[in-house]
Each structure stands twice: as C-alpha cells, then as structure tokens.
N, C-alpha and C positions, 0 to 999 in steps of 0.2 A: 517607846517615844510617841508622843498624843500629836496631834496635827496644830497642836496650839504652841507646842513650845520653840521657843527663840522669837514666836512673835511680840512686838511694839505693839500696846494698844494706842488706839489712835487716839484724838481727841472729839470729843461729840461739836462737829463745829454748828450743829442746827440746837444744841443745847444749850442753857442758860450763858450770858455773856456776864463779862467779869463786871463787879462792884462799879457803879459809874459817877460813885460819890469817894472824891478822892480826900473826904476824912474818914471814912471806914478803914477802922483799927484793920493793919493788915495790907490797907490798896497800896500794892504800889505797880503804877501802868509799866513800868521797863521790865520788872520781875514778871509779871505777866506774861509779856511780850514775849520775853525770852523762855519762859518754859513752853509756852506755845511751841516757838519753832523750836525747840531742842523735843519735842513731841512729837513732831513732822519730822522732822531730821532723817527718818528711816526713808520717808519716798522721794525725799532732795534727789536719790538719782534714778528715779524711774524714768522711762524715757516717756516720752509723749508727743503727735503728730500735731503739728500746728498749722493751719492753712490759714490764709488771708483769703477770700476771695473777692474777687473786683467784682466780677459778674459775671451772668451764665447766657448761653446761647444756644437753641435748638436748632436742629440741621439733618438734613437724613446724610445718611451715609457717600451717596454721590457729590454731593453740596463742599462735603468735611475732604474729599480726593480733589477737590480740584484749588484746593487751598494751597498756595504755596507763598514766598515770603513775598513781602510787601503788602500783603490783602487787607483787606482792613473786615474785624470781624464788629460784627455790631455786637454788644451787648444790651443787658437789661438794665442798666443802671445810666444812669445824668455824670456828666461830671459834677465831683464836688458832691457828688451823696454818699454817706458813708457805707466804709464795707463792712461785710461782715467776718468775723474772725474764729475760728471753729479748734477747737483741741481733742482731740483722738472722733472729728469726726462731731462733733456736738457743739451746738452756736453757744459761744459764753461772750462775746463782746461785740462791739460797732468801735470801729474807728475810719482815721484817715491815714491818708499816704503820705507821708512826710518821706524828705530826701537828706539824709545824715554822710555828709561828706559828697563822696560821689557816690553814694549806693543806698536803692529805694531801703523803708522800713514802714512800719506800722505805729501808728499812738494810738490805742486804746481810749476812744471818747465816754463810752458808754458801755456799763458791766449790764448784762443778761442774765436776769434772774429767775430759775424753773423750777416748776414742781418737781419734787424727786417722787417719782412713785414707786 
C-alpha cells in the first residue's frame, strides 16, 4: 500500500479559473461551483483554530499578577478599528465586532491576501 492511496486530490485553487465567458460551449457557473466543493468535500471536516483578536498588550510579569477583575487593560487598537482574524494561527482577514442576539461575533470586512512561499 503507497502513501498516496485513498487520498482526494485537491483542486489547484492558485491555477487557472474557470471560463468567464458564460457562452463558452460547456460554461456552466453552478456546475462549476459544485464540483469545486464536492473537490473540497474531503477537508469540510478538518478541524482549524480561529482567533479573532481585538488587541494586544505588553506588560512584564509583575504588571500581569497584580491584574484582577475590573482593571481595565489598555490595548493597541482605537475603537471602531478593525481586528484582525487569524485560522490556525495565520492573518487571513480584518473585520468588526458585531453583536448577534445576545452574544459578541465577527464579520469579516476584508480578505488578507499572502505570498504562499
């Protein structure tokens, strides 16, 4: 047994995009669409850390013990400036804080886009 078998290959998502002339013999954008995700389909359940972060704060270690509730920590951001939003660990977006019912969430303003090296 080869260390390749039972894997899904993926799709090249930084490779050619599909036809964007919807009379070419062929286009059609939902067929597309859906082979794409039925492509993906194998990592729909990988798991992945998602952090929102408001802002950061430096402090030596005496600073951080005499911290207790009600303190108010300064951070490095304004209000009203967007955060940033990190998945395993690596920035892929900017948003804001939106309040959905009674409990905080994130909307994603702005996609983050890197060199893969």
């Amino acid at each position: 047994m080869s260390d390749t078998d039972g894997q899904v290959p993926l799709p090249d998502l930084n490779g050619p995009s599909p036809p964007t002339n919807p009379g070419d013999i062929g286009y059609n954008e939902d067929e597309y669409a859906a082979r794409v995700a039925a492509d993906l389909e194998a990592v729909f359940d990988v798991p992945v850390q998602v952090s929102a972060v408001l802002g950061r704060s430096k402090m030596d270690v005496g600073e951080l013990l005499k911290l207790g509730p009600g303190t108010v920590l300064e951070l490095d951001r304004r209000v009203g400036e967007a955060i940033d939003i990190y998945v395993n660990n690596r920035l892929v977006a900017r948003g804001e804080v939106v309040l959905v019912e009674d409990k905080l969430g994130v909307t994603m303003t702005e996609i983050i886009k890197t060199e893969r090296s």
